[in-house]
N, C-alpha and C positions, 0 to 999 in steps of 0.2 A: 354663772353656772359652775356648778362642784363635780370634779372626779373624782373616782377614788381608787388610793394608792394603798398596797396593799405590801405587807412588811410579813416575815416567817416567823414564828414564835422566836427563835433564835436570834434574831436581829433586834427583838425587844425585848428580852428579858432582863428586867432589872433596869431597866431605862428610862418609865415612862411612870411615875406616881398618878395614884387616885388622889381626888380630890380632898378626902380626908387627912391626904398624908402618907397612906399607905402602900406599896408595894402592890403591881398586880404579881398574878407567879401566874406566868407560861412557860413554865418547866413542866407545869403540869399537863399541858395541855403535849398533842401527838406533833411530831413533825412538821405534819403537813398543817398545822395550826396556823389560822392569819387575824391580824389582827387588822380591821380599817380604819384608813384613816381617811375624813373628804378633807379636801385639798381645793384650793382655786384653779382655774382651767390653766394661767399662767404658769402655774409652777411644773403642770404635765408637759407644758407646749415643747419645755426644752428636751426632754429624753425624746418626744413624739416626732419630732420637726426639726428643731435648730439643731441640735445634735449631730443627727445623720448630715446634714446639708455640712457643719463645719469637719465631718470627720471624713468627707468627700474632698474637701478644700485641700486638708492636710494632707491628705491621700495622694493628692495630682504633684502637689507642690515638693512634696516631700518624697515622693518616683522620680520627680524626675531631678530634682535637683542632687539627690543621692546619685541615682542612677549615673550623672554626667561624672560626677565626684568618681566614681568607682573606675570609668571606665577611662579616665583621662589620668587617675594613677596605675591603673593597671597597663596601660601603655608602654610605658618606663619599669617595669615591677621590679627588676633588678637595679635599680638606679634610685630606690628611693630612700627617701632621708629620715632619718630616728622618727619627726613628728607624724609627717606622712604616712609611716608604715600604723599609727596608732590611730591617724585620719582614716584609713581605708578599713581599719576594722571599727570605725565607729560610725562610718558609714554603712558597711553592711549589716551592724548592729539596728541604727533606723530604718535599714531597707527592709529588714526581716520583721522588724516590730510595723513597717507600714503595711506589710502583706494581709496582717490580719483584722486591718479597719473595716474592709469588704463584711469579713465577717457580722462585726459589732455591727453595721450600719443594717444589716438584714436581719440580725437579731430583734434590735431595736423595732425595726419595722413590722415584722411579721413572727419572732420568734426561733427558738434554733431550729435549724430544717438540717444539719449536716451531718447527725449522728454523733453516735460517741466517740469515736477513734478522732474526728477534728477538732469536735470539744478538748478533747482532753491535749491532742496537738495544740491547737490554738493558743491555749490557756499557756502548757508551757513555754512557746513561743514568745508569749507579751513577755511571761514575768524574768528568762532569760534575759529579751534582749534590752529591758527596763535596767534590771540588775546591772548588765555587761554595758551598756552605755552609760550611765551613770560614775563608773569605776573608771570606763578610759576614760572619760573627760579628768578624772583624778590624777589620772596616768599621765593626761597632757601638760597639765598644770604642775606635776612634780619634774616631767622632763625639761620642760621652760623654766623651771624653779634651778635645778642643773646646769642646764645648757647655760645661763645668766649668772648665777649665783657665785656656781659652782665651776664655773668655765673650766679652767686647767686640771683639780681634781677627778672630774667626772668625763674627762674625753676618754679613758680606757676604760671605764662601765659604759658607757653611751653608746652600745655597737647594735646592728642590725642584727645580728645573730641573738644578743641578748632582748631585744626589744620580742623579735618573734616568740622567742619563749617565754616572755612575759605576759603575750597577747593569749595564746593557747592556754597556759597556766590561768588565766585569766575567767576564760570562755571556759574553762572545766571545772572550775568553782561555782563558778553562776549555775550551770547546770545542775550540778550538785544538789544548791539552793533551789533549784525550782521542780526539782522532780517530784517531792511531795506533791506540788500540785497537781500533777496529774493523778495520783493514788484518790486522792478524792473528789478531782471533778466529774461530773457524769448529768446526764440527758435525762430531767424529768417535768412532767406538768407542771403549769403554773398552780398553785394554790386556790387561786378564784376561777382559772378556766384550763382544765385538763388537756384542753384539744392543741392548747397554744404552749410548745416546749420549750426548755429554760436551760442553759449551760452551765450550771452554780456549782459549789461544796456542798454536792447531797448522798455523798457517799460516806458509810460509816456515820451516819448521824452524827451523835455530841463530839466526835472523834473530829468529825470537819469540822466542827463551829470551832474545836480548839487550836486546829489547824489556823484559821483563818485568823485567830487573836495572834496566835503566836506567830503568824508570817507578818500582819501589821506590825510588831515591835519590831521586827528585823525588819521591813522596810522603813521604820524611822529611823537606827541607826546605820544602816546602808545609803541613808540618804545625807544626814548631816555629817556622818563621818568623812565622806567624799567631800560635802562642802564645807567642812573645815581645815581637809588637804587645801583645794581648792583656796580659799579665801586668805589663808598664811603663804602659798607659795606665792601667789600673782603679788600679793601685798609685800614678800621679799623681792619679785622682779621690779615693784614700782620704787622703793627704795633705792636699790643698788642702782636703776635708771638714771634716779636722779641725783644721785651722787656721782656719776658718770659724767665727759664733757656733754655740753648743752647739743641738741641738734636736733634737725627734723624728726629723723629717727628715731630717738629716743622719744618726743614727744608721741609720736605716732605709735610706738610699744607700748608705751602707759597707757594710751587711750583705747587699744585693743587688748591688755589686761584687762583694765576697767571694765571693758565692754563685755567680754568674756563670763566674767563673774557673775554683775549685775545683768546678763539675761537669764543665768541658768538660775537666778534667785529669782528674776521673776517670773519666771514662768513655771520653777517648781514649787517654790517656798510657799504659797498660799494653800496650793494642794495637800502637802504636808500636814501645815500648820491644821489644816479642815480634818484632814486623817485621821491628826492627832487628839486634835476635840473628842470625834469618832469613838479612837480608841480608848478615850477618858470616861467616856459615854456607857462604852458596853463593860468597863470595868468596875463600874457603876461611883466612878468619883464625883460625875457630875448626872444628874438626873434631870427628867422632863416632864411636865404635869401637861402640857396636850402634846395627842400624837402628832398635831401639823407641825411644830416646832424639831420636829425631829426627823420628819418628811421632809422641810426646808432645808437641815442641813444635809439631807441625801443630792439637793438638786444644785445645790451651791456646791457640794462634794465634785457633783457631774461637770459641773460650768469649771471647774479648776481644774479638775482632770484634763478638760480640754486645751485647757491652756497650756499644762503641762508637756502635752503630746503636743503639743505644734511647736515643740524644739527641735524635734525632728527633721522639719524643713528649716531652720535656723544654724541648723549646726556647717550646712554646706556653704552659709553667708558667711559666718563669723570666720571656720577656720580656713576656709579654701577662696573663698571669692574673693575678700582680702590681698590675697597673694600672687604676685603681678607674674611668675613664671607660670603659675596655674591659669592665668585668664589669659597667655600666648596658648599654651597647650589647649583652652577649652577653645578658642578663637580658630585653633586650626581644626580641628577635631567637628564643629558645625559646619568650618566650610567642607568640609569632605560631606558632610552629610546634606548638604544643599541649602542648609537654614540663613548661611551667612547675610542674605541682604535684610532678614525680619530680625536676628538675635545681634548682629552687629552693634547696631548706632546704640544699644542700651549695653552692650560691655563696654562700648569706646568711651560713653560718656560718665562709667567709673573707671574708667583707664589714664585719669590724669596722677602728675607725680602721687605715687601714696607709700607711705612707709609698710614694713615689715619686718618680722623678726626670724630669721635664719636660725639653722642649727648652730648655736654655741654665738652667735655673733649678732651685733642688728644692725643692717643696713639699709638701704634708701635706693630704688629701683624706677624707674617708671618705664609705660608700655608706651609704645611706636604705633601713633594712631596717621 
């Protein structure tokens, strides 16, 4: 059985050859122009079905596991240490980008139902806190580049006061970067069925389509620029490691570099890389002679997107779970809230000796089970 998936003139122009060779032109054609295309019922299943169901997953996982994150550094707020202080805003960077899955999963399902002013909130929302957590993680990885590298150099740049105005300077750039989006998102029918509303870049016509080109090339180098900070700092912490004496420690730093790294490549980089196709696509470098082929990379787009967003609930594993004065803090923190005989036995049994890297130092800790 075939559905059919339905594309804006704008999404196809210049993307899709006739059969002869030729160019269709939907420039010609109005706005609201659609072009269909049928599709096998598998390829709808995922926007219809799986979608919603994993962007619930990441929803739950990714509340609550921020949530504790937050509220177990905010306990201490005056007490916390250079990386911490980039922790806590990159956690409420995933919190604020998890608030608005609610949305997308009701989209998905029935369409926008919340007006223009959430649209256009929402929107700037994602691409903020997308932007602004992608940069701290850069941030993390140049201050471990520092605090390791750089040990004695960088202990009077390395201060709290300086990190905070790092994080704000930070969080007013991204904004910067995403307010365009709001100037062009807005609340209109779908194309094949008026009754059922759409959150997209329909404001200002060709003005958004060029919006939307030109926030993809900034999202490609927002994205690899951070992960080539990223990939050169961790790759000087594993160096200097292991020129370092031998010891648990250091083994366990390396391995939490490594880890570091190779999640946020696998869980972004495919996304990207599909983006980038995307954007090769609509610039018309590479072309498509049937519309399903072009359909399929929307749905592979979708499936990578996912994967992407569920770093979200990762980021509270990699940089805080890790951390053996973090799992005393969250350990007390549950038993005040009554949970201790159900959440216990599954922190105690990551609670044997485990390395970690301190500010400016690595050393070797384990928890008292």
């Amino acid at each position: 059985m075939a559905v059919t998936h339905t594309f804006t003139a704008f999404e196809l122009t210049g993307v899709i050859e006739s059969e002869n060779g030729t160019d269709y032109d939907y420039l010609n054609n109005t706005e609201s122009s659609v072009f269909i295309c049928e599709e096998e019922a598998r390829l709808q299943t995922f926007g219809a079905a799986f979608q919603p169901v994993l962007y619930s997953l990441i929803f739950l996982l990714g509340v609550v596991g921020n949530g504790l994150m937050i509220t177990v550094l905010l306990r201490r707020w005056r007490l916390l240490r250079i990386t911490e202080i980039y922790l806590l805003h990159l956690a409420l960077a995933d919190l604020m980008l998890l608030i608005t899955f609610p949305f997308s999963v009701v989209e998905s399902v029935t369409g926008w139902l919340f007006g223009e002013f959430l649209c256009k909130l929402v929107g700037l929302m994602k691409n903020l806190n997308l932007l602004c957590g992608t940069f701290l993680l850069a941030c993390i990885g140049f201050d471990r580049y520092l605090a390791i590298v750089h040990a004695i150099p960088s202990m009077r740049s390395r201060c709290p006061r300086t990190v905070h105005l790092t994080c704000i300077l930070l969080w007013m750039v991204c904004l910067g970067l995403s307010v365009p989006h709001v100037v062009f998102l807005s609340v209109t029918g779908e194309p094949t069925n008026t009754s059922r509303l759409s959150c997209y870049y329909y404001h200002f016509a060709i003005h958004a389509h060029n919006w939307v080109l030109t926030s993809r090339v900034l999202d490609h180098v927002f994205f690899f620029l951070p992960l080539g900070i990223m990939s050169y700092c961790y790759a000087a912490v594993v160096v200097t490691l292991c020129k370092s004496q031998k010891s648990q420690a250091k083994q366990g730093a390396i391995r939490l570099s490594l880890l570091v790294t190779l999640i946020f490549c696998f869980c972004w980089l495919p996304y990207n890389i599909i983006l980038l196709m995307k954007t090769m696509v609509e610039f018309k470098f590479i072309s498509y002679k049937r519309c399903e082929s072009y359909g399929l990379l929307h749905v592979v787009l979708d499936v990578a997107k996912s994967l992407g967003l569920s770093h979200c609930f990762l980021n509270p594993l990699l940089y805080a779970f890790v951390g053996v004065q973090f799992r005393n803090e969250l350990i007390q923190l549950l038993s005040l809230l009554g949970c201790s005989r159900v959440c216990l036995p599954f922190i105690r049994a990551r609670g044997h000796s485990r390395p970690s890297v301190s500010d400016g130092t690595t050393t070797i800790s384990s928890i008292l089970v």
